[in-house]
Structures are given as structure tokens and as C-alpha cells.
C-alpha positions, 0 to 999 in steps of 0.5 A: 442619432436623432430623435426628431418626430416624423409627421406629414411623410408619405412612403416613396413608390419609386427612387428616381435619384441619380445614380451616384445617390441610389449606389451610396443608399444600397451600399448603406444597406449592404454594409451596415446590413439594415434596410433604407427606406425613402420619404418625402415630407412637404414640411420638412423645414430642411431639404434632406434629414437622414436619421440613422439605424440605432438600438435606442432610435428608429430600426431602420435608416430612413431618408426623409427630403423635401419635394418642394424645396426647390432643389434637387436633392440628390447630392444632400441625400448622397452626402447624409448617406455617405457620413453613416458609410463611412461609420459602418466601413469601420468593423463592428467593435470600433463604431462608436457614438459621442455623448454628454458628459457630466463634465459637459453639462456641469460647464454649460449649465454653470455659464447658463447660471452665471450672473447676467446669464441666459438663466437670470435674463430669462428667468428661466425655470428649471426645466428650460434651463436643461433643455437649453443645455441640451440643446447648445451642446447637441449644436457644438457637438454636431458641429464638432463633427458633422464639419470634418467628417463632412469636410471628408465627404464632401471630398469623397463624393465629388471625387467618385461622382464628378456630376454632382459638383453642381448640386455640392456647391449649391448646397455648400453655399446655402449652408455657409450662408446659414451659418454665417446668418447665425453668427452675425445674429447678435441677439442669438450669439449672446444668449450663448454662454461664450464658453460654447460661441467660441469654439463653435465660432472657431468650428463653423470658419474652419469650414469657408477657410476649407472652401475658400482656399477649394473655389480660390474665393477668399471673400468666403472666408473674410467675414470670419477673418473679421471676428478674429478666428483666422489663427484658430481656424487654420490650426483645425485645418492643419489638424485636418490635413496631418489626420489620415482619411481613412474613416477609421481616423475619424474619431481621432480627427474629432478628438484632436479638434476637441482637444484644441478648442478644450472641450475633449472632456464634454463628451465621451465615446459609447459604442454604437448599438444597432437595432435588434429587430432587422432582417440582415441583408444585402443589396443583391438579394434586393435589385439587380445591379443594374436595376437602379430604381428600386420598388420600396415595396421590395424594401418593405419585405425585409423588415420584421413588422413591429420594425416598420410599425415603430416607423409609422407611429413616428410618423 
């Protein structure tokens, strides 16, 4: 759950989503238990950042968007919210989280050391050393799962909310461009040991393989076809498809594509601890069911003070 900083936000008086975007943030309430609030923040350099509930974290989920991002972000908003869902489908004592390992940290930061490494090529000092650790194996290990389990979310949503396919592929199509953008940036791939540029390049094809084969476009997938990783991606793709869809699997699908690209020891699982402070609750005691656009101020009710007062000062 991240821990970036909130700045610039300002409160939503009202949800004026669509449907299918309001039902997946009340039934994120009703199933984990734990209040939703909704920002906007002009700044945000991303249209939608969600950040999940987590003992150690922020006491609530907060969905933060982009006003001026130029486009709507209804379906970013039901795709983030539907990632924490299928998390808490799963019962209390079989959630869990993925963290560092110090085998994970050792690889890394020996490669970062090596000879003609980012360490020596940047002289860099102790300090930046860890944290450009930290911050590559946070980016392969988001990927690692954020590609599918999004992958599963993205089947989902377009599944039960036929109207958002618009949004999905405009979304869809800006992030494969995005990372695309990345990989072809030779200045950035280089400074990155390979022992994480290979696998995280094997990750991010795995995706416009999917896609391709989804919108029957393979020029999709030909820039990856290029930089060789057609054979890999398609075994975590054979990976995917064997893996049942329960979200309860999920964990299994993660570790199945870890264990391929051999980095299943850079991680461990911990079990998820929720905040402490929440008032438990449920959509019902909420809205009505067919009162989709719901007051924050309603919202606000339900969380103990010194919880909203710790979203404030993140503020």
C-alpha cells in the first residue's frame, strides 16, 4: 500500500461517477468494512491513484483523480477499486501482502555494486544506493502484480459493465504506451541492473501479448517481438489461462510467474493488517440502494476522528 503523500486535494461534495464506478466504491465499503473517501487533486501526475486501507498506512481507502487529466476517470477509478475487491473477497486470514526479502535486496543491491554499475557510474552514496533498490524492486514487484491481476480485472469489469469498454481501451492503450516509452528509453533500461530489466521486460510483453490476441491487433505486440521476449511472454500467458480466476488464486498466479522469471525468493507474503481505528460498517447504513450519488459528508460520519485527522495531515 503506498505511502506517497497527499498535497493540493480537495474533499468531493458529491460522486458523479457512473454507476458501474459508484457500486464497485460501495461494494469496496461493504466488503472490507472500511470507509471510502473520494478526492480530486489537479496535481496528481496520474489520472486516478488509489491507496488502500492498511494498518501501517492511511485508516481508510482514499480514491484521489485528476480533474483536469482530460479524461474521465470513471473506468481507472472501477479498475483500482476492483484490485482491492477482489483482495478482500478473499476471508480475513487468507489476505495477504508481498514484501522484500533480504535475498531480494542482497541480488539487487550486489548488481547495483558490480563494476561499471549504476553505483560506481554515478558515484553514488550509501544512502541513494538504497533507495535506488528500493525503488526498482517496488516497480518489478508492482508489476509482478498489478499485470494479472489487472489482467483479471480488466476481464471482469468489462464483463459486468459493458459501457466502460470505451474508457478500458483508452486506458489500456495510454499504458502500454507508457511502458513501451520505458523500455525503448535506453538511457533509463541501462542504469537498471538486467537481473531486474529482464524479467520486468518479460512482465510488461506479457500484457500487449494479452491485448494483442483481445483487439486481434498484433502490431500490439510486435515491438516486444523485437526485444525477443515473444517465448517468455507467452509461457506467463500459459500460466495465466491454466490459473483458475477465483481471486483466491491469485496469489498462486503471482507466485507461479515469480517462480518462472526466478525471483520467487525476492519476496515473501505477510499477512495483510487492517487499520485499527475504523467504525466497521456497510453500504446499507450508508445510501439507499438506489441513491447512487452519495454526500462525503455521510461518509465522514462513520470514521472515528483521529482517522480522518491522519488523512488530513497526509494531506
Amino acid at each position: 500500500m503506498s505511502n506517497e503523500s497527499f498535497t493540493n486535494l480537495r474533499r468531493v461534495d458529491k460522486l458523479n461517477f457512473s454507476k458501474g464506478t459508484l457500486e464497485n466504491i460501495l461494494k469496496l465499503w461493504d466488503l472490507s468494512g472500511i470507509p471510502v473517501l473520494v478526492y480530486e487533486n489537479p496535481d496528481l501526475e496520474s489520472l486516478v491513484t488509489v491507496f488502500g486501507a492498511s494498518k501501517d498506512g492511511i485508516p481508510v481507502h482514499a480514491v484521489v483523480f485528476n480533474p483536469s487529466f482530460g479524461r474521465k476517470p470513471d473506468y481507472d477509478i472501477c479498475f483500482d477499486c476492483e484490485v482491492l475487491i477482489r483482495f478482500f473477497t478473499n476471508q480475513p486470514d487468507k489476505r495477504f501482502i508481498n514484501v522484500f526479502s533480504i535475498n531480494g535486496k542482497e541480488e539487487v543491491e550486489k548488481a547495483l555494486r558490480f563494476p561499471g554499475g549504476a553505483a560506481s557510474k554515478f558515484q553514488l552514496e550509501e544512502k541513494d544506493i538504497v533507495k535506488f533498490r528500493e525503488t526498482i524492486l517496488d516497480d518489478l514487484l508492482s508489476r509482478l502484480f498489478k499485470v494479472p491481476i489487472g489482467l483479471r480485472v480488466s476481464d471482469y469489469i468489462c464483463a459486468k459493465f459493458p459501457d466502460m469498454k470505451e474508457f478500458e481501451e483508452d486506458s489500456i492503450r495510454e499504458e502500454l504506451a507508457y511502458f513501451l516509452g520505458f523500455h525503448h528509453d535506453a538511457e533509463v533500461i541501462r542504469d537498471i541492473p538486467l537481473i531486474v530489466s529482464h524479467p520486468l521486460g518479460i512482465i510488461d510483453a506479457a500484457q500487449p501479448l494479452y491485448w494483442s490476441e483481445k483487439y486481434r491487433e498484433p502490431e500490439i505486440f510486435q515491438p516486444y517481438r523485437l526485444l525477443g521476449f515473444v517465448e517468455d511472454a507467452q509461457i506467463l500467458m500459459d500460466l495465466y489461462e491454466q490459473t483458475p480466476k477465483d481471486p483466491i488464486y491469485d496469489d498462486i498466479l503471482i507466485d507461479k510467474w515469480a517462480k518462472q522469471l526466478g525471483i520467487s525468493d525476492w519476496y515473501y507474503w505477510e499477512p495483510y493488517n487492517p487499520p485499527p481505528q475504523i467504525v466497521q460498517s456497510s453500504k446499507s447504513t450508508v445510501c439507499h440502494a438506489n441513491d447512487m450519488h452519495m454526500d462525503l459528508e455521510v461518509m465522514v460520519m462513520f470514521i472515528v476522528g483521529d482517522a480522518l485527522r491522519v488523512i488530513d495531515n497526509n494531506c
